[in-house]
C-alpha positions in Angstrom: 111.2 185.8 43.2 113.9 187.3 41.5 114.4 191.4 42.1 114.2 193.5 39.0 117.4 195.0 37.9 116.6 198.9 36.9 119.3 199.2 34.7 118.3 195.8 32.8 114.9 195.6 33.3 113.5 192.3 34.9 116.0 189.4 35.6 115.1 186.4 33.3 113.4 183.1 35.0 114.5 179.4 34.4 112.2 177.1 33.0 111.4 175.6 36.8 110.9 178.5 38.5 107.7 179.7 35.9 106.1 176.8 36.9 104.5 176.1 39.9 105.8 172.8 41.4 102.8 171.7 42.0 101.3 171.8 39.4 98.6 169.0 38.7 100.6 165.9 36.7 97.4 166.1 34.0 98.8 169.5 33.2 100.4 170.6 30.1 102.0 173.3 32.6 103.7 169.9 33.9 104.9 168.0 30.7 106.4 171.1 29.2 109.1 171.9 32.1 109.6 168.3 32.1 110.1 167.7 28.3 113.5 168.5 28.0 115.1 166.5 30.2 112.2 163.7 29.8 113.0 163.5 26.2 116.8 163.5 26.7 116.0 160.3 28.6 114.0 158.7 26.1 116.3 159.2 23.7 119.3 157.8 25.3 116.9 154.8 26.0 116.2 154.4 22.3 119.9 154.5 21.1 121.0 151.7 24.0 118.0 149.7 23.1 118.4 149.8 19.1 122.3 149.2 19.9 121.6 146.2 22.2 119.8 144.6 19.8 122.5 144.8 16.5 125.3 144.4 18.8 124.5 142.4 21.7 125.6 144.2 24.5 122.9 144.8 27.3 121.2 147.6 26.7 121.1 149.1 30.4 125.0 149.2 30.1 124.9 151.1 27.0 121.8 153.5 29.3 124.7 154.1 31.8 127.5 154.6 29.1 125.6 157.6 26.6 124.0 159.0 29.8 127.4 159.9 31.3 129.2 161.0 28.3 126.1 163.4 28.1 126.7 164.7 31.5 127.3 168.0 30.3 124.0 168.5 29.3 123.0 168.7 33.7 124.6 172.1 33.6 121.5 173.3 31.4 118.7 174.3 34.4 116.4 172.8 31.9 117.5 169.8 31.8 116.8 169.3 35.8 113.1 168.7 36.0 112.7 166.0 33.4 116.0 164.2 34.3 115.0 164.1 38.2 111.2 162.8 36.7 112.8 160.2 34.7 115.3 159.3 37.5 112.6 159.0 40.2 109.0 158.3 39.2 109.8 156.4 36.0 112.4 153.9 38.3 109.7 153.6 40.8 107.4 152.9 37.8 109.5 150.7 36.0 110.1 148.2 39.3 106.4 148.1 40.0 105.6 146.7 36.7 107.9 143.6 37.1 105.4 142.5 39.7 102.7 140.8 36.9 106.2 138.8 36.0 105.5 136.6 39.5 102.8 134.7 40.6 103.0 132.2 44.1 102.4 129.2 42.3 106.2 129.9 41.2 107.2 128.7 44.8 105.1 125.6 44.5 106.4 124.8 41.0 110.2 125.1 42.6 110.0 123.2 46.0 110.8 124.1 49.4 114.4 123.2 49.9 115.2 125.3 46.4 113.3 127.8 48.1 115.0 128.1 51.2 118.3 128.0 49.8 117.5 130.9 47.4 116.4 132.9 50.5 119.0 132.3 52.7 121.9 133.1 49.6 120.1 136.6 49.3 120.1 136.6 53.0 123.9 135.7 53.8 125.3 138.1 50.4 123.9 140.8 51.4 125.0 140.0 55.2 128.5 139.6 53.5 128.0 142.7 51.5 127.7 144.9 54.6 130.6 143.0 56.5 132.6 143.8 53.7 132.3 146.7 53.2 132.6 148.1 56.6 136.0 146.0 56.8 137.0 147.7 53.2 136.2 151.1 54.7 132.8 151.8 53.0 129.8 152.6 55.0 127.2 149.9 55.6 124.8 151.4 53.3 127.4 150.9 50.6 127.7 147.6 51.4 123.6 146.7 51.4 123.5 148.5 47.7 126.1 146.1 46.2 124.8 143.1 48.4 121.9 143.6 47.4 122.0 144.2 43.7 123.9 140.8 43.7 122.0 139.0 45.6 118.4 139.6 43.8 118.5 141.1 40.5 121.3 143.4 39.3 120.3 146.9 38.1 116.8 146.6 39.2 117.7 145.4 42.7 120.5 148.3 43.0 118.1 151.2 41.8 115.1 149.8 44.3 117.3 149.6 47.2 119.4 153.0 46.1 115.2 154.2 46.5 115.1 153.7 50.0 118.7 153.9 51.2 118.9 157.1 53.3 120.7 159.9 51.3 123.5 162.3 53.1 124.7 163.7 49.8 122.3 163.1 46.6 125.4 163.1 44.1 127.3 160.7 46.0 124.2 158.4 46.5 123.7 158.5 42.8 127.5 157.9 41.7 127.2 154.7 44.4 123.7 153.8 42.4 125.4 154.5 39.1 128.5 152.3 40.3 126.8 149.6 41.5 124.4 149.2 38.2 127.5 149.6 35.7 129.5 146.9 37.8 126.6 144.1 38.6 125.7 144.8 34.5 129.3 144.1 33.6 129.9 141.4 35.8 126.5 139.9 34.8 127.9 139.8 31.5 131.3 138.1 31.8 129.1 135.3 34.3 126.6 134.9 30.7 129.5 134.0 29.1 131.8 131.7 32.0 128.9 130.0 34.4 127.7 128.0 31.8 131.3 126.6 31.5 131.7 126.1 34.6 128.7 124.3 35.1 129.7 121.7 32.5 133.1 121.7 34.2 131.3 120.5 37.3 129.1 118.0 36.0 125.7 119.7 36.9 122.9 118.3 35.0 120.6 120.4 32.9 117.9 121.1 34.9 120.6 121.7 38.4 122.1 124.2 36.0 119.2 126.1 35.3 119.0 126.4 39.4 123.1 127.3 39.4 122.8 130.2 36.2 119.2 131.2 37.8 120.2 131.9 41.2 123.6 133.7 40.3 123.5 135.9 37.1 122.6 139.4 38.2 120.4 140.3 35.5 117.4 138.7 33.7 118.3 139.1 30.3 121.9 137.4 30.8 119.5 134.6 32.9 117.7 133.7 29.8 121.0 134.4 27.3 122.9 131.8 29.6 120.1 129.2 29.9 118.9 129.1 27.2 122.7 128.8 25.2 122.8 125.2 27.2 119.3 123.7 26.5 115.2 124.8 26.6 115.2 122.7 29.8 118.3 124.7 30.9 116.7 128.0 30.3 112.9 127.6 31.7 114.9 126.5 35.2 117.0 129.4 34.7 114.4 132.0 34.2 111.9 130.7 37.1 114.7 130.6 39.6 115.8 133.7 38.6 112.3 135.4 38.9 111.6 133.6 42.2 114.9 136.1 43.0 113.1 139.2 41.4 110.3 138.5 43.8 112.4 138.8 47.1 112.9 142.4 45.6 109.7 143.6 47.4 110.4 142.0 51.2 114.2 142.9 51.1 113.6 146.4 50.0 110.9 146.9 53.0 113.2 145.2 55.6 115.6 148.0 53.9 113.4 150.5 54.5 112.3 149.6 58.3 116.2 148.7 59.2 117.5 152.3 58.6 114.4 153.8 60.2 114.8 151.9 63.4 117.9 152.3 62.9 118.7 155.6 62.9 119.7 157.2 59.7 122.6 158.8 59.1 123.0 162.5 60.4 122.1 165.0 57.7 120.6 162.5 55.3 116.8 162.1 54.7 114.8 159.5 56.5 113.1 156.6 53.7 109.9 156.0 53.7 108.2 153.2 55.9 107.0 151.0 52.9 107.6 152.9 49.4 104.6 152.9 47.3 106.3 151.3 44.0 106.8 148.3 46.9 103.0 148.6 47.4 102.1 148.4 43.9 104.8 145.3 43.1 103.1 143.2 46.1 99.5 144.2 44.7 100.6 143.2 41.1 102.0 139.9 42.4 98.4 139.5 44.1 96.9 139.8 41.2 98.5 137.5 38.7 98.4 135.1 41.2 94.5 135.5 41.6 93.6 135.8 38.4 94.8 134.5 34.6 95.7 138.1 33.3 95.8 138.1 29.0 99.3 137.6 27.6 98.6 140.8 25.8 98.7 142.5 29.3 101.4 141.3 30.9 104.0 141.4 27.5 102.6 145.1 27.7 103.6 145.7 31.3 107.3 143.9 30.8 107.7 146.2 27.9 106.9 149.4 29.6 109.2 148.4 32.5 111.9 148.1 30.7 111.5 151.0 29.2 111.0 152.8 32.0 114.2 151.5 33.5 115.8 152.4 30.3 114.8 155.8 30.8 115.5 156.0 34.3 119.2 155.1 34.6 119.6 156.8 31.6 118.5 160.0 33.7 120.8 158.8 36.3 123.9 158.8 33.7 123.7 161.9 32.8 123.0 163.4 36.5 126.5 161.5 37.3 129.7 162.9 36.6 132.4 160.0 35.8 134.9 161.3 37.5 132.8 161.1 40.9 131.8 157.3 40.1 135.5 156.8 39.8 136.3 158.3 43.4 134.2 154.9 44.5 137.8 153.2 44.1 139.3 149.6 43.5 138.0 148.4 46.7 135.0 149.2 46.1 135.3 146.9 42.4 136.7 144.2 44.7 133.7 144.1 47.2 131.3 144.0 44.0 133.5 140.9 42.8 134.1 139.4 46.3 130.1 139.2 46.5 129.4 138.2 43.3 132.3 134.9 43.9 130.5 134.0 47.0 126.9 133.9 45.9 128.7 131.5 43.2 130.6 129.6 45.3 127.1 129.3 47.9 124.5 128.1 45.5 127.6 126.0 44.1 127.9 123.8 47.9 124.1 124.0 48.2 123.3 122.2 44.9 126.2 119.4 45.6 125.1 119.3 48.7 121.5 119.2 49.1 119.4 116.2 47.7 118.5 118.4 44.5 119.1 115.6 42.1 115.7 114.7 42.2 115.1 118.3 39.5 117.3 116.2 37.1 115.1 113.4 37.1 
């Protein structure tokens, strides 16, 4: 507590520190030191999303983009509470949700071989992730961020495994979160536009195209704009592969989790949790669609939310970032992104010529 000043009377209190922090999350106590920041969020995420959809660029870009020419606004103390809520619990939110998006008969529906290769390319990228980055001078960490953001699902992958990652510095974990999501949206993006040509330009049939755009677009949104450009057989490959990605989210990000804690974790930096509960609730969501037939109603309800939450989240996340501290990451840091992103390519690429895949085109 603040001492009173005698000459001034008693010193003024912040927003945060009238409000105990643990106060119960029913509370309006709760909400209201929360609301300014929270809203800020929301906000950001409505602009990006309404953008997005007149102008077609993806709308977790545009998040990233407002949030950090906003960054101004993280000097206001007010602004703290609501933008660390929306940063933390709705990310955790948001990735939990994508769990009624997967069900096990997926696997069946795909085949073992396509299985195994999918595994083993999120397996080996993110092994060539960490290589690379340790040989480009970035810490191994660094290196399982980008990997991993490649390897599974862009900007959802990056912000799970940012979740876990043990934190020295909470700025420079962000910028490296904040990096990572700009450059895998981006790069997603340009590979909407190019894989498709390349897949013609190598001969791939519709269906072994699906399997090429689905198990190397970052994001799920340029999955299904890419697919779906080629043909409707095209796109339904493309978006099943590409979920059967989303669900190795879960297991990587525990592995993650129980690497760093065996591990060791870097000295000064917090320890992650053992399995984080948004992991939990994604595996228990899977469960359950995969148990039971839940109403289309429900699950178009959950996919909405998560993105919204996600919206909301790395929207938080832009404007906790300064942009001159995401551009300290530094071109070899843009090249590792790139370098990882060619050899998923260039791996699903030899393991679609040469395993006896064909039979998908049949």
């Amino acid at each position: 507590m603040t001492a009173p000043d005698p000459a001034n009377g008693p010193a003024p209190t912040s927003p945060a520190a009238s409000s105990a922090p643990n106060d119960p999350i029913t509370s309006a106590a709760f909400w209201r030191i929360r609301f300014p920041g929270l809203s800020i969020s929301i906000l950001i995420a409505l602009a990006s999303a309404f953008l997005s959809e007149h102008y077609g660029a993806p709308a977790m870009l545009l998040a990233i983009l407002i949030g950090l020419a906003l960054h101004f606004l993280a000097e206001d103390p007010r602004m703290g509470p609501g933008l660390e809520f929306a940063a933390k619990a709705l990310l955790r939110a948001g990735i939990a949700l994508l769990g009624l998006r997967i069900s096990l008969t997926m696997f069946a529906d795909l085949g073992l071989p396509m299985l195994g290769v999918l595994i083993a390319a999120v397996v080996l990228t993110i092994g060539f992730g960490i290589l690379a980055a340790r040989l480009t001078g970035h810490s191994a960490s660094f290196g399982t961020l980008t990997g991993g953001a490649v390897a599974i699902c862009g900007a959802s992958a990056a912000m799970a495994i940012a979740a876990v990652l043990p934190r020295r510095n909470p700025q420079d974990a962000e910028r490296d979160m904040v990096f990572a999501v700009f450059g895998v949206t981006m790069l997603s993006t340009l590979a909407m536009i190019g894989y498709p040509i390349l897949a013609s330009a190598l001969d791939l049939g519709p269906v072994i195209t699906g399997v090429f755009l689905g198990a190397t677009i970052h994001d799920v949104a340029q999955v299904v704009g890419a697919g779906f450009s080629v043909s409707q057989e095209t796109g339904d490959m493309a978006v099943l592969v590409k979920l059967i990605r989303v669900t190795l989210l879960a297991p990587v990000v525990l592995v993650i989790a129980l690497a760093y804690r065996r591990g060791g974790t870097i000295e000064g930096s917090v320890r992650p949790p053992l399995l984080p509960g948004f992991v939990i609730i994604f595996l228990a969501l899977v469960a359950i669609n995969s148990a039971v037939t839940i109403p289309p109603v429900v699950t178009e309800a959950a996919n909405a939310t998560s993105r919204w939450a996600l919206l909301a989240a790395i929207a938080a996340v832009g404007v906790k970032t300064s942009l001159p501290n995401v551009l300290k990451v530094g071109r070899k840091a843009i090249a590792l992104l790139i370098a990882e992103t060619v050899f998923l390519a260039v791996l699903i690429v030899i393991a679609v010529e040469v395993l006896p895949l064909a039979r998908l085109d049949q």
